[in-house]
DSSP file (Angstrom, degrees, kcal/mol; ACC not computed):
  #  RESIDUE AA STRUCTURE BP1 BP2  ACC     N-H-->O    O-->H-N    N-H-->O    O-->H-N    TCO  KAPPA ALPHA  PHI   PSI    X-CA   Y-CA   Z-CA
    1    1 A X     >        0   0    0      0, 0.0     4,-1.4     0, 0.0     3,-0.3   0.000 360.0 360.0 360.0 -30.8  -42.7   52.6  -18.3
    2    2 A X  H  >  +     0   0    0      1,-0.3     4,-2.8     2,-0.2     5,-0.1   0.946 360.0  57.0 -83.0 -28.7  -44.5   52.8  -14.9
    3    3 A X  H  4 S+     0   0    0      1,-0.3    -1,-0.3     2,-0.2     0, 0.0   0.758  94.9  59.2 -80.9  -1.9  -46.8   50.0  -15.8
    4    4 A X  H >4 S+     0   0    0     -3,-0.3     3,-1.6     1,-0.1    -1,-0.3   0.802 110.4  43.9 -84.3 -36.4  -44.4   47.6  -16.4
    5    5 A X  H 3< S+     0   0    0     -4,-1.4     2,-0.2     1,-0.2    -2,-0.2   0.970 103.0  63.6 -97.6  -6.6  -43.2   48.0  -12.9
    6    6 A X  T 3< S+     0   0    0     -4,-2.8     2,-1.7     2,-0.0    -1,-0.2  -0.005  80.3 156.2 -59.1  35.4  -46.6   48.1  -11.4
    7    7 A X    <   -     0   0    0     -3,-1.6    -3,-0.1    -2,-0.2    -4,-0.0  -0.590  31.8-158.6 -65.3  77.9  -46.5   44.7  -12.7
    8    8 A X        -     0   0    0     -2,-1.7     2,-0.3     2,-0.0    -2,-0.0  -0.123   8.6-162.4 -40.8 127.9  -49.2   42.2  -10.8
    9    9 A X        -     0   0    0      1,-0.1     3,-0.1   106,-0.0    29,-0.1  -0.971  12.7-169.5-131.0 159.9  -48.1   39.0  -11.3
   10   10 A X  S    S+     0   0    0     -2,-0.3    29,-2.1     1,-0.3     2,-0.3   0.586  75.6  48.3-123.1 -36.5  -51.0   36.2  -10.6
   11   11 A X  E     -a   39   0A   0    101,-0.2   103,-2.6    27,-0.2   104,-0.9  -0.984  69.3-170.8-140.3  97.7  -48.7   32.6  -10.7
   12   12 A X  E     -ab  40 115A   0     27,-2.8    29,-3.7    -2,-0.3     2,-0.5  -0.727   7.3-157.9 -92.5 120.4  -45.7   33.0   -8.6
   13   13 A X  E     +ab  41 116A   0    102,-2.3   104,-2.2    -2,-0.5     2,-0.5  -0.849  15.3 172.6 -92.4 134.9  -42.8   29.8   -9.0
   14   14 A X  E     -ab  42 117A   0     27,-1.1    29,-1.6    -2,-0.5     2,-1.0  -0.954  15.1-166.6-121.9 101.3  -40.3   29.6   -5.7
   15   15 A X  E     -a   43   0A   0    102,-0.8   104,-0.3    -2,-0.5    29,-0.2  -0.838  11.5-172.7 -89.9 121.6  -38.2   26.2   -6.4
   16   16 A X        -     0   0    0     27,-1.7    29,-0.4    -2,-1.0    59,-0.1  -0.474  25.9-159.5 -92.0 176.0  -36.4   25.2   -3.2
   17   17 A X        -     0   0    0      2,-0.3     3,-0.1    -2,-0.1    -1,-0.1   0.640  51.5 -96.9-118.9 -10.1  -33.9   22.6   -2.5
   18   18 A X  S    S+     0   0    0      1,-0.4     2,-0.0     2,-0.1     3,-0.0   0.265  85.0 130.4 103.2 -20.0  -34.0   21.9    1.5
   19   19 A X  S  > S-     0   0    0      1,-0.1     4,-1.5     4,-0.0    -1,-0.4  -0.519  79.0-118.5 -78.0 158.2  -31.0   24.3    1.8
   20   20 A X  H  > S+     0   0    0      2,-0.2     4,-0.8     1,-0.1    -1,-0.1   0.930 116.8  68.8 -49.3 -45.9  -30.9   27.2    4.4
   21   21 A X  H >> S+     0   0    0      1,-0.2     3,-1.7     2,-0.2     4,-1.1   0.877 100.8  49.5 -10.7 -80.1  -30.6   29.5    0.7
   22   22 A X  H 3> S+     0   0    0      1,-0.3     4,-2.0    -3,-0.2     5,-0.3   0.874  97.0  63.7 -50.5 -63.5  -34.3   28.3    0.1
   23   23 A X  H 3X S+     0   0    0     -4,-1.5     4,-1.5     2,-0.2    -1,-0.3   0.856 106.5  46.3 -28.0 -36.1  -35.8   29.3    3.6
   24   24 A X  H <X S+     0   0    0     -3,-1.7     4,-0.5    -4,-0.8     5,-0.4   0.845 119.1  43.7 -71.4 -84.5  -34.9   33.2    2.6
   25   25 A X  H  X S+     0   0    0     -4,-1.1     4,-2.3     1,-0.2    -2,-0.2   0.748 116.8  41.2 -17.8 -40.7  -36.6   32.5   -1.0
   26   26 A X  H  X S+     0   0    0     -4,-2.0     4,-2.2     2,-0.2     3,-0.4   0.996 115.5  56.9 -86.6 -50.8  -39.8   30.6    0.2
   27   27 A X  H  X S+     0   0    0     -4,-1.5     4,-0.8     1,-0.3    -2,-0.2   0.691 114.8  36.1 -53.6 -76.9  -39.8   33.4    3.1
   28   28 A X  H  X S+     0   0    0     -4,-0.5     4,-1.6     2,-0.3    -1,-0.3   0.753 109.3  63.3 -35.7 -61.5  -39.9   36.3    0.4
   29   29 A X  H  X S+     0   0    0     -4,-2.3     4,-4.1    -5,-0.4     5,-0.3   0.978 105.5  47.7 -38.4 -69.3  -42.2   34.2   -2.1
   30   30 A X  H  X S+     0   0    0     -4,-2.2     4,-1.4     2,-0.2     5,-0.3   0.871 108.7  51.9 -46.9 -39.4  -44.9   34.4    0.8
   31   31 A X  H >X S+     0   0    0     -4,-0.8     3,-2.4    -5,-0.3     4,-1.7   0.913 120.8  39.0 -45.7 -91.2  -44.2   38.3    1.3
   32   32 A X  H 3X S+     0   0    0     -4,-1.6     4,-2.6     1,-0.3     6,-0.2   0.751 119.1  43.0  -4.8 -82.4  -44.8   38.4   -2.7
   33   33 A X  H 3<>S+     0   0    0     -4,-4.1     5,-1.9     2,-0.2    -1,-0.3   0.711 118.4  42.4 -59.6 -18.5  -47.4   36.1   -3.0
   34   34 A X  H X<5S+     0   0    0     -3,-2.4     3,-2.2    -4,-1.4    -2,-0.2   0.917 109.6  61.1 -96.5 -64.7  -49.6   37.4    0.3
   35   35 A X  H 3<5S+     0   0    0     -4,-1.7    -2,-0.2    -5,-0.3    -3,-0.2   0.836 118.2  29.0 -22.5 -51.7  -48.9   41.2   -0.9
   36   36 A X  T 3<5S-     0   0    0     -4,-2.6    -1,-0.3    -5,-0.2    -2,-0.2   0.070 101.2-118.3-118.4  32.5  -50.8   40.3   -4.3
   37   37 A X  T < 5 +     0   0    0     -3,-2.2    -3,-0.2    -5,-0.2     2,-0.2   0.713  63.2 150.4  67.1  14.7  -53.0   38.1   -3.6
   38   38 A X      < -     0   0    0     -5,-1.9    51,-0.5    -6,-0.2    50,-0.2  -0.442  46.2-104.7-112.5 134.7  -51.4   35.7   -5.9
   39   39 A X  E     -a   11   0A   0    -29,-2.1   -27,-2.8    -2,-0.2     2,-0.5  -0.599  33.6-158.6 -51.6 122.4  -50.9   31.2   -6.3
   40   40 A X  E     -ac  12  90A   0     49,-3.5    51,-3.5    -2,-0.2     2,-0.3  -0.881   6.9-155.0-110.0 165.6  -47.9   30.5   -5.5
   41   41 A X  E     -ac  13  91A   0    -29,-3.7   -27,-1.1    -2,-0.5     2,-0.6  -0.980   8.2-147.0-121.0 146.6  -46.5   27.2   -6.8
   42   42 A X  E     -ac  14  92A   0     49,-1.8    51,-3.6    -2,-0.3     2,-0.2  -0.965  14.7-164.4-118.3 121.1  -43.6   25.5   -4.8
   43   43 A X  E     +a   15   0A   0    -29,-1.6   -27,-1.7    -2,-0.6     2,-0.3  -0.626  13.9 178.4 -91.0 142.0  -41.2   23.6   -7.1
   44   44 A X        -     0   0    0    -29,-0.2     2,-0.8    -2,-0.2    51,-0.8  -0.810  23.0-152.9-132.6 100.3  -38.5   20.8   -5.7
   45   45 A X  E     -e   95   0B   0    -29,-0.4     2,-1.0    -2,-0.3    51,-0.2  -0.640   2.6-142.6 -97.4 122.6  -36.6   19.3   -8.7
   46   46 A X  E     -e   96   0B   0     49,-2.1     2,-2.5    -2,-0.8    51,-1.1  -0.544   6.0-160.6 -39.1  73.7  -35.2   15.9   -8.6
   47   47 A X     >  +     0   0    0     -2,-1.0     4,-1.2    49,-0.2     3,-0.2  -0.364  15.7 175.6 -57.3  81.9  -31.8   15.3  -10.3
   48   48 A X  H >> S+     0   0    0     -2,-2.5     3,-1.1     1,-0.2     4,-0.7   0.995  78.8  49.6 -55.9 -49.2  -31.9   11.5  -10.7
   49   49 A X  H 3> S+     0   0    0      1,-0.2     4,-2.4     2,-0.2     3,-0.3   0.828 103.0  70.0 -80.6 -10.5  -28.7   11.1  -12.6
   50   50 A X  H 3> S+     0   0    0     -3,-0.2     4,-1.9     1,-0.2    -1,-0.2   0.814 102.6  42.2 -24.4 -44.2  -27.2   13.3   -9.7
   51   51 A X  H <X S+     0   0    0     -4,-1.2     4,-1.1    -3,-1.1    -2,-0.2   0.707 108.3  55.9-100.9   9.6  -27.6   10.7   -7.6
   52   52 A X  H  <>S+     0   0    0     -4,-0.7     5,-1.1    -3,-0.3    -1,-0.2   0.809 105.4  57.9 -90.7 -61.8  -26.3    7.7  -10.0
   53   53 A X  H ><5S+     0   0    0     -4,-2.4     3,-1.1    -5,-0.2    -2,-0.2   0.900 109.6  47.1 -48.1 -39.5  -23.2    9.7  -10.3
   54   54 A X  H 3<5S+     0   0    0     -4,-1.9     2,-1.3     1,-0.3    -2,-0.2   0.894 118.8  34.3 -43.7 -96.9  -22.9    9.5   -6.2
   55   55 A X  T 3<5S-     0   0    0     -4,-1.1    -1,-0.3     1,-0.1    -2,-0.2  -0.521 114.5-109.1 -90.4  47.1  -23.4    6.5   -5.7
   56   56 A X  T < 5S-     0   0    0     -2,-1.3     2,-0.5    -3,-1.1    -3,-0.2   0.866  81.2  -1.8  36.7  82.0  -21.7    4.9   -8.9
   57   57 A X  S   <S+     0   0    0     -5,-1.1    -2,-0.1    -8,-0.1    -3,-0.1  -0.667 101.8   0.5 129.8 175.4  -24.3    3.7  -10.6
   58   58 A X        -     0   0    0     -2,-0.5     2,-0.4    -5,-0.1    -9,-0.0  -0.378  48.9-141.4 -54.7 147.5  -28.1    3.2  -11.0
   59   59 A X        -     0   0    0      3,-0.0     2,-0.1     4,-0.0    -7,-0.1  -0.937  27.5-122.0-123.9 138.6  -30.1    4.4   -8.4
   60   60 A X     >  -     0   0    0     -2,-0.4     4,-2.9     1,-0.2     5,-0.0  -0.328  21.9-114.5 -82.0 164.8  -33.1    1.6   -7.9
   61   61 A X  H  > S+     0   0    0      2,-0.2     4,-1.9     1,-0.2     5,-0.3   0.792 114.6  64.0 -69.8 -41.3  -36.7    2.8   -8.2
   62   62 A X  H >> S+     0   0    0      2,-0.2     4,-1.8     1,-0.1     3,-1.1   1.000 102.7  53.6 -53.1 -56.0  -37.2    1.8   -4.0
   63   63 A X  H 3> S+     0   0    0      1,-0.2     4,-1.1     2,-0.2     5,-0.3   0.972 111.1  42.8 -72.2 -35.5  -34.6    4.5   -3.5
   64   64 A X  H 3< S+     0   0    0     -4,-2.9     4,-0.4     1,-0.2    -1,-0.2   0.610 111.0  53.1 -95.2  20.6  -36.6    7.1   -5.4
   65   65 A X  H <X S+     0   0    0     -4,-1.9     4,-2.9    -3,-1.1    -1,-0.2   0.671 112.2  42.3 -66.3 -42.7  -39.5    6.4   -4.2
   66   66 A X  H >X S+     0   0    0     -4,-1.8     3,-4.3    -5,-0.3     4,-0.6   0.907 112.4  52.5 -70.1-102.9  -38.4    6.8   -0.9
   67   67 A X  H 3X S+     0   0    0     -4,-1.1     4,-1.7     1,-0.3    -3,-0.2   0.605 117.9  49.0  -8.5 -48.4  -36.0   10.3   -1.9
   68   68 A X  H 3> S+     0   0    0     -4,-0.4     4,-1.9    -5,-0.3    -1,-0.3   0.819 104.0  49.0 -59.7 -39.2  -39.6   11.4   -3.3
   69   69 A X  H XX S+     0   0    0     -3,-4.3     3,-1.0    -4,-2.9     4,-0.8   0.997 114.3  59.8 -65.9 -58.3  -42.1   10.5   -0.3
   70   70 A X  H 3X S+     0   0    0     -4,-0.6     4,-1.4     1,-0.4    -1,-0.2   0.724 109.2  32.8 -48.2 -50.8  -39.4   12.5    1.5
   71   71 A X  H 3X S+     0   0    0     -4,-1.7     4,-2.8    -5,-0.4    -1,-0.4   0.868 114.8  59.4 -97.6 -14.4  -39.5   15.6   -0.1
   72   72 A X  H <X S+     0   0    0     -4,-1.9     4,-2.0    -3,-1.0    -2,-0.3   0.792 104.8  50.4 -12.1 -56.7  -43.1   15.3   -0.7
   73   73 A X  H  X S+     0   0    0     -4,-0.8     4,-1.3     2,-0.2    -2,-0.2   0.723 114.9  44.5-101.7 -35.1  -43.5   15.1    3.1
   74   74 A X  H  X S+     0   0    0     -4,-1.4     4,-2.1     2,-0.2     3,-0.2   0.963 107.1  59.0 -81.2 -59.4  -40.9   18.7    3.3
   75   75 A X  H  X S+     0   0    0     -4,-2.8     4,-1.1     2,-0.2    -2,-0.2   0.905 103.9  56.4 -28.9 -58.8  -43.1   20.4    0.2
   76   76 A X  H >X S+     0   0    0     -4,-2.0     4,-2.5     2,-0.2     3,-1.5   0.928 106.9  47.8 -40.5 -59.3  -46.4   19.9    3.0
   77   77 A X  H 3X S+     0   0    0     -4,-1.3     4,-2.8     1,-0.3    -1,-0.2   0.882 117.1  41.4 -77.1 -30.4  -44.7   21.9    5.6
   78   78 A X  H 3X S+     0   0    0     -4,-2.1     4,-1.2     2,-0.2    -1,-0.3   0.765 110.6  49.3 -88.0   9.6  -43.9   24.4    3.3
   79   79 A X  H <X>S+     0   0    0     -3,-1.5     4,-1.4    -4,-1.1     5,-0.6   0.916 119.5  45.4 -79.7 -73.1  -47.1   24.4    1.6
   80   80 A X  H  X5S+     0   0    0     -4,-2.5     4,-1.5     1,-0.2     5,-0.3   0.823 110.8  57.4 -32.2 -72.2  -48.6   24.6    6.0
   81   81 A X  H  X5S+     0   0    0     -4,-2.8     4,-0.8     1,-0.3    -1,-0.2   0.735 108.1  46.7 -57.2 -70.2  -46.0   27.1    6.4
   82   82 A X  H  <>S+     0   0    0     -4,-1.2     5,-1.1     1,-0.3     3,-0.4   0.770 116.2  34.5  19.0-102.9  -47.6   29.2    3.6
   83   83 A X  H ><5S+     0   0    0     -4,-1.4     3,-1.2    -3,-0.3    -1,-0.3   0.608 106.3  64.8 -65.1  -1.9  -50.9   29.3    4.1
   84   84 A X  H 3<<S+     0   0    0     -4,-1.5    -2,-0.2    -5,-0.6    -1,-0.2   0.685 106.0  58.2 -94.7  -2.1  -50.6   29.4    8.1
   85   85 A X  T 3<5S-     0   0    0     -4,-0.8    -1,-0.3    -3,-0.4    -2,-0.2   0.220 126.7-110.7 -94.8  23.5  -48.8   33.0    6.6
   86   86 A X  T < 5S+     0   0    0     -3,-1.2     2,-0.2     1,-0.3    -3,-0.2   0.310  75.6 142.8  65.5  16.9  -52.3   33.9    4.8
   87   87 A X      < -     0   0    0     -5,-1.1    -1,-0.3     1,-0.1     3,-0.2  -0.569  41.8-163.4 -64.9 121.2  -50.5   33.1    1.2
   88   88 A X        +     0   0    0    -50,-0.2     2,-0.5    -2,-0.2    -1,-0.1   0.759  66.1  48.2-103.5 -19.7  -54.5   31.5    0.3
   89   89 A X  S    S+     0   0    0    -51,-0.5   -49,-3.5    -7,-0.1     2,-0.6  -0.741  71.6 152.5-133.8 115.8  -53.5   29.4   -2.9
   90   90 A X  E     +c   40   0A   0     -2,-0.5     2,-0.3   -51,-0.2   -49,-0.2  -0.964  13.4 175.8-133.2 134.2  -50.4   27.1   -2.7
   91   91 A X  E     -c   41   0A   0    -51,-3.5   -49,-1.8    -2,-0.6     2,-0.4  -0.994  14.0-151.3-141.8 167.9  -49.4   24.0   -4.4
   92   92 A X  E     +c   42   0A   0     -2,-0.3     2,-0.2   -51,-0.2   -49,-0.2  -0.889  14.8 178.3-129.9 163.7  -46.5   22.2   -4.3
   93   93 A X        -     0   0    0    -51,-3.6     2,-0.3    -2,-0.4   -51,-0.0  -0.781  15.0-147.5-141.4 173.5  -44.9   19.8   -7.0
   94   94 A X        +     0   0    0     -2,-0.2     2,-0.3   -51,-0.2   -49,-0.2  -0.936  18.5 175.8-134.2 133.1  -42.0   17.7   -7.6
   95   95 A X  E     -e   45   0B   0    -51,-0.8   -49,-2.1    -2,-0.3     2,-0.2  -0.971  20.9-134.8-139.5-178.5  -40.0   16.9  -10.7
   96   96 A X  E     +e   46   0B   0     -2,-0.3     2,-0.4   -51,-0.2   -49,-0.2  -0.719  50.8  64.8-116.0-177.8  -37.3   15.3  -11.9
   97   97 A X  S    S-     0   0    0    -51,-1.1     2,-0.6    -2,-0.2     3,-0.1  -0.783  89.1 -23.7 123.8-167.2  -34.7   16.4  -14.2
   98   98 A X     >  -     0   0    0     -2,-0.4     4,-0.9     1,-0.2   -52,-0.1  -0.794  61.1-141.2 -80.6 151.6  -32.0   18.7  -15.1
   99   99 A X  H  >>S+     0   0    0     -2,-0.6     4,-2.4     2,-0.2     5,-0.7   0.861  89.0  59.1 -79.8 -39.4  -33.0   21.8  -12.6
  100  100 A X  H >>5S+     0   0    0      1,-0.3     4,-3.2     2,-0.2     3,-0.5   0.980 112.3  36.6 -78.2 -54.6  -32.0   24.8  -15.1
  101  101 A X  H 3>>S+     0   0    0      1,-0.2     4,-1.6     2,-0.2     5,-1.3   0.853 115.2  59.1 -83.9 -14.7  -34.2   23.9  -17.8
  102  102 A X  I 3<>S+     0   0    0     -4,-0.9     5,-2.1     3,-0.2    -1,-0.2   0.865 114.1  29.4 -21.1 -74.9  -36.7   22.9  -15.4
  103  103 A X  I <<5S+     0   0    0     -4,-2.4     5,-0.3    -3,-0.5    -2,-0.2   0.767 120.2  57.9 -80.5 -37.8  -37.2   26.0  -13.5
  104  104 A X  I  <<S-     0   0    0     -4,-3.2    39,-3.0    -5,-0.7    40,-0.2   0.731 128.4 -15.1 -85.6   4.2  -36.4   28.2  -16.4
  105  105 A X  I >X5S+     0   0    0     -4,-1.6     4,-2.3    37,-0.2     3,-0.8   0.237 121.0  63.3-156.3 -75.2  -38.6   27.5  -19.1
  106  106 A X  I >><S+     0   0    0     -5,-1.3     4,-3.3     1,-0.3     3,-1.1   0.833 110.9  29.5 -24.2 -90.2  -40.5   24.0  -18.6
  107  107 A X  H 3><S+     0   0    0     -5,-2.1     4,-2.8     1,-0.2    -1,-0.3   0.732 114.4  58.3 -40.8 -34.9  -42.6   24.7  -15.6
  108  108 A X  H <>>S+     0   0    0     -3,-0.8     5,-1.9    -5,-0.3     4,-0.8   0.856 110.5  43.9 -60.6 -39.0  -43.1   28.0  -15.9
  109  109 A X  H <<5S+     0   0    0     -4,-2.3     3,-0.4    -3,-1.1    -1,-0.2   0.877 113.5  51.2 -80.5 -30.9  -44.7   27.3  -19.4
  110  110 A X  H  <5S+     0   0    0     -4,-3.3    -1,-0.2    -5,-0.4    -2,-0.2   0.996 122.1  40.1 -63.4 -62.2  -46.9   24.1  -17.9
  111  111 A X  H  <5S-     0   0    0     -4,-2.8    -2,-0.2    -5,-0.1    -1,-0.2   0.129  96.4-126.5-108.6  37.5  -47.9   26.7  -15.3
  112  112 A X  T  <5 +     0   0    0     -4,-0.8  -101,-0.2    -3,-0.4    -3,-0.2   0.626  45.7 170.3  49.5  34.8  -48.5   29.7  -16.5
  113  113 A X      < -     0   0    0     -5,-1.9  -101,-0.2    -6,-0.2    -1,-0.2  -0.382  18.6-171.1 -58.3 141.6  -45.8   31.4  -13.8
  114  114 A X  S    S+     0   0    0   -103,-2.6    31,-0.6     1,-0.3     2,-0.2   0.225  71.2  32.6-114.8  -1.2  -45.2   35.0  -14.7
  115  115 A X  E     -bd  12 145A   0   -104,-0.9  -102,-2.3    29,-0.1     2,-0.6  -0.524  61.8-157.2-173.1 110.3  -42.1   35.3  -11.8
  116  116 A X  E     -bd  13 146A   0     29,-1.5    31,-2.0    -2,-0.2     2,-0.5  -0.782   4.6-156.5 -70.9 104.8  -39.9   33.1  -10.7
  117  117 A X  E     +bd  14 147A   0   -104,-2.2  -102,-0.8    -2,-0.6     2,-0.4  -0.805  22.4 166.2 -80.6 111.3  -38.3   33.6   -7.3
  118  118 A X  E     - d   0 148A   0     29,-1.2    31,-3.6    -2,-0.5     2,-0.3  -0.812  37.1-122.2-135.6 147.4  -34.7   31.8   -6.9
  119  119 A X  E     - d   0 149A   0     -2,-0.4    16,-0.2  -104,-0.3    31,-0.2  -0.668  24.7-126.2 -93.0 158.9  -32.2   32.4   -4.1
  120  120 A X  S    S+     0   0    0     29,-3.0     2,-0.4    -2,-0.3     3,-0.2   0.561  87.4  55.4 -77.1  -4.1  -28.3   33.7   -5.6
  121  121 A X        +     0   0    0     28,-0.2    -2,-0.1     1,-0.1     3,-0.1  -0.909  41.4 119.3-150.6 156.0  -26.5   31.2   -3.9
  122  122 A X  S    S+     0   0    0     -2,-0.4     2,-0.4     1,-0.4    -1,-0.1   0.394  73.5  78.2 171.2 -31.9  -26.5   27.1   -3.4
  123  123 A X        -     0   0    0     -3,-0.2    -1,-0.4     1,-0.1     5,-0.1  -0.900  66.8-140.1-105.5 139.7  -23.0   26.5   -4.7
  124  124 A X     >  -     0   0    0     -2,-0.4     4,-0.6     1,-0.1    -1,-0.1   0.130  51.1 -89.6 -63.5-154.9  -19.5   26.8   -3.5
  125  125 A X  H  > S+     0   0    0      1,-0.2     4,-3.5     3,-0.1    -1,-0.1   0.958 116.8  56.6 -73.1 -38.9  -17.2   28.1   -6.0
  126  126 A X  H  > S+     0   0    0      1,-0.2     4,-1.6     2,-0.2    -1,-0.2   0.646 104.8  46.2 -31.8 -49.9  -16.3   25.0   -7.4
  127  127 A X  H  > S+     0   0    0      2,-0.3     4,-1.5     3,-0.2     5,-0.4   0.430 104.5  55.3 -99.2 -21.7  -19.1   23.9   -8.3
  128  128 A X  H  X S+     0   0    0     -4,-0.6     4,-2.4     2,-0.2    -2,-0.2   0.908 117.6  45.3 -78.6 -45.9  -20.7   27.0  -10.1
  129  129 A X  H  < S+     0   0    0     -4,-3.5    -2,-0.3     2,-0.2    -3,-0.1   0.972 115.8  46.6 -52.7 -53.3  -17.2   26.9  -12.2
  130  130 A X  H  < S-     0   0    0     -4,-1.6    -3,-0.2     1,-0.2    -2,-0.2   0.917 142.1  -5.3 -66.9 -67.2  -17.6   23.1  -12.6
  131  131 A X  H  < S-     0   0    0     -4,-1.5    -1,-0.2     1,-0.1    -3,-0.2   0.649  97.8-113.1 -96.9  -5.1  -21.4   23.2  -13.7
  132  132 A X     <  -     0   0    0     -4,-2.4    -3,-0.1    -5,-0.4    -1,-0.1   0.394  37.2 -70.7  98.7 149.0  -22.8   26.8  -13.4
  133  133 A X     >  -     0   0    0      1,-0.1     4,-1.4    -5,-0.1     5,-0.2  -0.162  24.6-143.5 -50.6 148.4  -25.3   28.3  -11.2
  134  134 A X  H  > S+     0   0    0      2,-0.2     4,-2.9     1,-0.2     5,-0.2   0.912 107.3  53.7 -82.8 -26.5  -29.2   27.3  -11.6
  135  135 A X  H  > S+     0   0    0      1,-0.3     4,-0.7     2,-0.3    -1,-0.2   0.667 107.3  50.4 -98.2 -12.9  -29.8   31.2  -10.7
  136  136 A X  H  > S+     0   0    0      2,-0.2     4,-2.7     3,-0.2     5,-0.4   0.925 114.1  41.7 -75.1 -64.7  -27.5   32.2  -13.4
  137  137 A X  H  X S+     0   0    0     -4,-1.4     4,-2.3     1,-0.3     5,-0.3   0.895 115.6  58.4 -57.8 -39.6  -29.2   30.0  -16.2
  138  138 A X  H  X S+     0   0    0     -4,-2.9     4,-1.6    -5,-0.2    -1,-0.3   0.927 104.2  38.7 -58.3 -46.2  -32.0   31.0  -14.8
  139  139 A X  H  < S+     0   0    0     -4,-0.7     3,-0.3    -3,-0.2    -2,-0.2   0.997 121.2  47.2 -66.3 -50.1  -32.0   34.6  -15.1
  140  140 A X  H  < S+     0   0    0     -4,-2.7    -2,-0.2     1,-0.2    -1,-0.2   0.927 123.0  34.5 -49.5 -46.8  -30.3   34.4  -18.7
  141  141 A X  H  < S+     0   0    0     -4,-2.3    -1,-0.2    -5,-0.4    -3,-0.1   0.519  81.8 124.5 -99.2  -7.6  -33.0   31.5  -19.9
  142  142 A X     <  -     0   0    0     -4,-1.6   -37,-0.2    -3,-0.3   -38,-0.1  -0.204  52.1-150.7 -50.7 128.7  -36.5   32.3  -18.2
  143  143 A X  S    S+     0   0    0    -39,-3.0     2,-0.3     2,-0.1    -1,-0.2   0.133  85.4  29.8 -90.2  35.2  -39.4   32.7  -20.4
  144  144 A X  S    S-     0   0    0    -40,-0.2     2,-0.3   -28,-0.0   -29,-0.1  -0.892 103.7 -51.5-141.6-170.8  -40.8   35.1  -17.5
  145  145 A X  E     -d  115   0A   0    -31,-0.6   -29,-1.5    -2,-0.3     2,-0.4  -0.566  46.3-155.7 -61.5 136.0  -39.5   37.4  -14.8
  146  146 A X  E     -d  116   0A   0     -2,-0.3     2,-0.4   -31,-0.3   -29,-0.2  -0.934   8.4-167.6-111.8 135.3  -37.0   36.5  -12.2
  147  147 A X  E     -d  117   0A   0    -31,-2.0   -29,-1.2    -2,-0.4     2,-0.6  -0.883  15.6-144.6-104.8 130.6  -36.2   37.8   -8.8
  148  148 A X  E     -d  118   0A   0     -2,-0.4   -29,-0.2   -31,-0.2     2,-0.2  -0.882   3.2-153.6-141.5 137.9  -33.3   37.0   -7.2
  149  149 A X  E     -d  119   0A   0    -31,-3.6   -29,-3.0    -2,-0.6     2,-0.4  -0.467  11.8-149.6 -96.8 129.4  -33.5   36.5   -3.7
  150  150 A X        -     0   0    0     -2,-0.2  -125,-0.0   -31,-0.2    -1,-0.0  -0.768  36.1 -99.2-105.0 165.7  -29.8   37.3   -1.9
  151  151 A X        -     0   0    0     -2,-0.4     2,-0.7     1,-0.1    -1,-0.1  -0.300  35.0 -98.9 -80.5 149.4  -29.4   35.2    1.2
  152  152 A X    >>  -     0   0    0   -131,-0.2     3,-2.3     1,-0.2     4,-0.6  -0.614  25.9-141.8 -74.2 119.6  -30.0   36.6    4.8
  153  153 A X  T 34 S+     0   0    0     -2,-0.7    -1,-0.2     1,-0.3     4,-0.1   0.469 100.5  57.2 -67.0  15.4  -26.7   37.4    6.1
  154  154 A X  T >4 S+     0   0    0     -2,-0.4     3,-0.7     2,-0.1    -1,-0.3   0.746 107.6  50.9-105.0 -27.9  -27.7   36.0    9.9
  155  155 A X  G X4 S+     0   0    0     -3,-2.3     3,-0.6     1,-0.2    -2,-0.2   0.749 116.0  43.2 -84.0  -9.1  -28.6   32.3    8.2
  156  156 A X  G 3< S+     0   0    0     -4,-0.6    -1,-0.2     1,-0.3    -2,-0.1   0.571 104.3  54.9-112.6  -1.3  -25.3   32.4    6.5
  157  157 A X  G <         0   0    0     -3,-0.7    -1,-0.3    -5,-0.2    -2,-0.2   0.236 360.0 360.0-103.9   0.0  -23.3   33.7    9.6
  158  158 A X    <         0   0    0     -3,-0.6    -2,-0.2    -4,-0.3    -1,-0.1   0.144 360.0 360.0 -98.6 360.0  -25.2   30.2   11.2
């Protein structure tokens, strides 16, 4: 029983989105990962047919090139952010897809993550009824450990 919660875990996943939610998470991930010595990998997954439903329609291949360099260019600073917090092996990825199976089972398995760090919150209410929480599917569907990170009540009082 005690060694499972002396667990050292080696390959840490923190997927953000760009919301204030994800600042607490990546914030925490670095504790984690710096504390053990550990890779962390920082995940940003792409909904493409999100953004077809927006904007009625196909979304052309310029705009998600463009949507990509972008968050490409936001992964670097948290990647900078990272190491300039002594975290010594970070990479960052982008994919596209549906986010729950994504984070919960796909990546982890490409990259051998052993804990996935996710914030609780990202949707209003609506929208968790309407399509669920990712942190929910997540916790239920991970093929590793999950953390879940609750937001800092001063970023949410901002």
């Amino acid at each position: 029983m005690v060694d499972s919660m002396l667990q050292q875990y080696k390959n840490i996943l923190a997927p953000v989105d760009g919301s204030k939610a994800t600042e607490t998470v990546l914030d925490r991930a670095i504790e984690v990962a710096k504390r053990n010595d550990t890779h962390l990998d920082i995940l940003n997954v792409l909904e493409v047919n999100q953004f077809s439903d927006t904007y009625g329609g196909a979304v052309s291949g310029d705009v998600i090139y463009k949507l990509s360099e972008d968050v490409q260019d936001r992964l670097e600073k948290l990647k900078k952010r990272a190491e300039d917090a002594g975290v010594k092996d970070v990479s960052v990825h982008i994919r596209f897809g549906n986010p729950k199976p994504v984070i919960a089972k796909e990546f982890p398995t490409d990259h051998h993550n052993e804990l996935i760090m996710i914030g609780s919150t990202g949707l209003n209410a609506l929208e968790r009824f309407m399509v669920g929480s990712v942190a929910t599917y997540v916790t239920r569907n991970a093929i590793c450990d999950v953390l879940v990170v609750k937001p800092d009540m001063a970023d949410e009082q901002k």
